[in-house]
TORLUMLO-438933 format. One line per field, with one value per residue: residue in one letter; x, y, z of N, C-alpha, C in turn. Coordinates in pm, whole numbers. Atoms other than C-alpha are relative to their C-alpha. Layout:
REM TORLUMLO-438933
residu: [a  ...]
n_x: [X  ...]
n_y: [Y  ...]
n_z: [Z  ...]
ca_x: [X  ...]
ca_y: [Y  ...]
ca_z: [Z  ...]
c_x: [X  ...]
c_y: [Y  ...]
c_z: [Z  ...]
REM end
This chain:
REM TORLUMLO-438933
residu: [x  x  x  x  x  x  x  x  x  x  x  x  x  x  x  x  x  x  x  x  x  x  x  x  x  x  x  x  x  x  x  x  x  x  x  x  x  x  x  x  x  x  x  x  x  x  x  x  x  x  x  x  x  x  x  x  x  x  x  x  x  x  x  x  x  x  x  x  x  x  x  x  x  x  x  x  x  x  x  x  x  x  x  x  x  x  x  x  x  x  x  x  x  x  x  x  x  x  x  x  x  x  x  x  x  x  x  x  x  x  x  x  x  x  x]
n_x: [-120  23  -83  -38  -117  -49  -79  -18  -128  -102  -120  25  -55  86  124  74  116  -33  152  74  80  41  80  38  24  5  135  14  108  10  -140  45  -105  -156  -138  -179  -103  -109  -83  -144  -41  -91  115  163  109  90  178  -17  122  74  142  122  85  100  -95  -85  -139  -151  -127  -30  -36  -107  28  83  14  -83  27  198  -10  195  6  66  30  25  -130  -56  -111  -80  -133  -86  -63  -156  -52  -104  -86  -110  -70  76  89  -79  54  97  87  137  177  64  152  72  116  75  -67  -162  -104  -75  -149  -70  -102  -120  -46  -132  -3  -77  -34  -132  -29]
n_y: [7  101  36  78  111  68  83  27  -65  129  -8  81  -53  -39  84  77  -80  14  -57  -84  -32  -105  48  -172  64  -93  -108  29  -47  -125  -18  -40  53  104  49  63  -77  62  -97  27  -94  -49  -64  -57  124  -28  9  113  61  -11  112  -46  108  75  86  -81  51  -120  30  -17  41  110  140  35  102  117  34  -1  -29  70  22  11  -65  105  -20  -115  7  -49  73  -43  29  -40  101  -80  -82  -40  -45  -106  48  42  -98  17  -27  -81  -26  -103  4  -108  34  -128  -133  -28  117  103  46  87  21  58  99  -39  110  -12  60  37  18]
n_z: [83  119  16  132  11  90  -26  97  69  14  82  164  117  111  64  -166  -41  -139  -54  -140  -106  -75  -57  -73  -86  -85  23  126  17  150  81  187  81  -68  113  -18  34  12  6  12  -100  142  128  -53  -38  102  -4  100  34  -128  2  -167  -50  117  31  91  -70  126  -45  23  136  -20  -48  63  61  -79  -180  4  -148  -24  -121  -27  -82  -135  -124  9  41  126  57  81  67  106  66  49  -36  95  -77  -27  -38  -222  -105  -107  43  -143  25  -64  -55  -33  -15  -3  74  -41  132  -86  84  -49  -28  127  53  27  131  36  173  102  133]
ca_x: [-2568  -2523  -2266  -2097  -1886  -1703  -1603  -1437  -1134  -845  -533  -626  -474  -580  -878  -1008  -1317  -1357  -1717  -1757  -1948  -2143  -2350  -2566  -2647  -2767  -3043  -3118  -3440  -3520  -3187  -3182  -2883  -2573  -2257  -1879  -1596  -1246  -934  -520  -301  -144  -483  -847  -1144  -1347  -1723  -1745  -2138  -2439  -2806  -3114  -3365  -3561  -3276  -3183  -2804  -2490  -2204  -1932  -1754  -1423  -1586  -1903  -1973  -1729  -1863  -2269  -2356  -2689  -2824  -2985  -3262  -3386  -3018  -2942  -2646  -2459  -2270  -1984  -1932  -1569  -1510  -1219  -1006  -738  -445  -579  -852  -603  -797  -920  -1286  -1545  -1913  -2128  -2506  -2727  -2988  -3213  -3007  -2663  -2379  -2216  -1862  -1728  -1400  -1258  -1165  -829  -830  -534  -479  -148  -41]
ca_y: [7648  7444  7194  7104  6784  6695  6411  6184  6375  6178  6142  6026  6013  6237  6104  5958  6008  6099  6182  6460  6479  6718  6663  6960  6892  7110  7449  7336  7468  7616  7495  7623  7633  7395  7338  7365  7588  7517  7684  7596  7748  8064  8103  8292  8038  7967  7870  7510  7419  7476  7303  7459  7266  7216  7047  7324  7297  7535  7502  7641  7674  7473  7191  7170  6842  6684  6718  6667  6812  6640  6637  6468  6623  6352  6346  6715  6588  6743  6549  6630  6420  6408  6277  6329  6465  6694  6835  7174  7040  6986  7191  7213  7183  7356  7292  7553  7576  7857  7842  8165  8401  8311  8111  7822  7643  7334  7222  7148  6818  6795  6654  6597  6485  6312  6376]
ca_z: [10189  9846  9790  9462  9424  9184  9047  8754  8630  8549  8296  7896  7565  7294  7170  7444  7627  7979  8169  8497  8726  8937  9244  9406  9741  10066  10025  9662  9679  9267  9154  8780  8551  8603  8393  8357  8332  8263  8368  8292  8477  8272  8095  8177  8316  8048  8002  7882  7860  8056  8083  8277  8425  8141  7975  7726  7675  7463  7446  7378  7025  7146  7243  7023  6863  7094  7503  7587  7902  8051  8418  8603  8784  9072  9187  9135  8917  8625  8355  8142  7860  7664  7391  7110  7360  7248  7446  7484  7642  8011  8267  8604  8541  8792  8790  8862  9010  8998  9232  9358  9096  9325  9118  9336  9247  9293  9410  9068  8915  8742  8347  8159  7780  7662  7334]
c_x: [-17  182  29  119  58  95  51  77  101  95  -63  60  -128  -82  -32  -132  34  -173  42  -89  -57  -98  -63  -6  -34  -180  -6  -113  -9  176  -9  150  89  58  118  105  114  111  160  54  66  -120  -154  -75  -34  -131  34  -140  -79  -123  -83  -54  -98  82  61  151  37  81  136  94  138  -46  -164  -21  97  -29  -162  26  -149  8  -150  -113  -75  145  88  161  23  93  75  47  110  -1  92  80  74  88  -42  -82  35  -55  -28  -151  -80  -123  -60  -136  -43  -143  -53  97  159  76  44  94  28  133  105  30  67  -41  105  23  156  1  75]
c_y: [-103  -21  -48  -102  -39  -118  -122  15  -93  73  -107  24  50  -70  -58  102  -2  71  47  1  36  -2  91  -69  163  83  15  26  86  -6  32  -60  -99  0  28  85  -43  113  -82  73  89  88  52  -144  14  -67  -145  -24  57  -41  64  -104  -82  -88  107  32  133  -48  118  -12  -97  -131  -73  -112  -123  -59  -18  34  -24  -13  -114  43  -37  -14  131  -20  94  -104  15  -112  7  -62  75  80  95  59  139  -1  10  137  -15  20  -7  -41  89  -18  98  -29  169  88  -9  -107  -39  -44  -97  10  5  -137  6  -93  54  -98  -29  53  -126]
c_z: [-111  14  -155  -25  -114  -44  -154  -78  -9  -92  -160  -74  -61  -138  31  36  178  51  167  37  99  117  80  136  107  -56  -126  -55  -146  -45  -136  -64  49  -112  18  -41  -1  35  0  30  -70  -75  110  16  -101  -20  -83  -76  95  -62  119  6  -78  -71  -146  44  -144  56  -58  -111  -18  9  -73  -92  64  189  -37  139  -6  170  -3  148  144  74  -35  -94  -160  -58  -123  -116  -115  -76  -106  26  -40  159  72  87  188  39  104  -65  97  -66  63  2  23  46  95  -90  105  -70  136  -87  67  28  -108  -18  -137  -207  -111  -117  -22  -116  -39]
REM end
């Protein structure tokens, strides 16, 4: 089995930064991709970033020039950097792990922008 933890979520004003974080753990054997989805309640999940093992990263066009997503691969971690918050932004945010060709999901960690 693979575990994904998450952890780091919180409450910020807009324009603030905030950093996630992702922790694989368990039958991690050939872990490959990792990264981050977002969902508000009301609205579709949506794809935030993702980073294979080599360290090639995308992102998505909401959040481009404003998150970095970087792992590290000695502690199977994933990390979400925020910055320039915006309100929009409030989501549960999942990390995900693909390792033999099966997708894994974290728990969720909660992040919420003031205006």
């Amino acid at each position: 089995q693979v575990q994904l933890v998450e952890s780091g979520g919180g409450l910020v004003q807009a324009g603030g930064s905030l950093r996630v974080s992702c922790a694989a753990s368990g039958n991690i054997f050939n872990l490959n991709t990792m990264g981050w989805y977002r969902q508000d309640p009301g609205k579709q999940r949506e794809w935030v970033a993702g980073i294979s093992r080599d360290g090639s990263t995308n992102y998505a066009d909401s959040v481009k020039g404003r998150f970095t997503i970087s792992r590290d691969n000695a502690k199977n971690t994933v990390y979400l950097q925020m910055n320039s918050l915006k309100p929009e932004d409030k989501a549960v945010y999942y990390c995900y792990a693909v390792v033999r060709a099966t997708i894994y999901w974290g728990q969720g960690t909660q992040v919420t922008v003031s205006s």
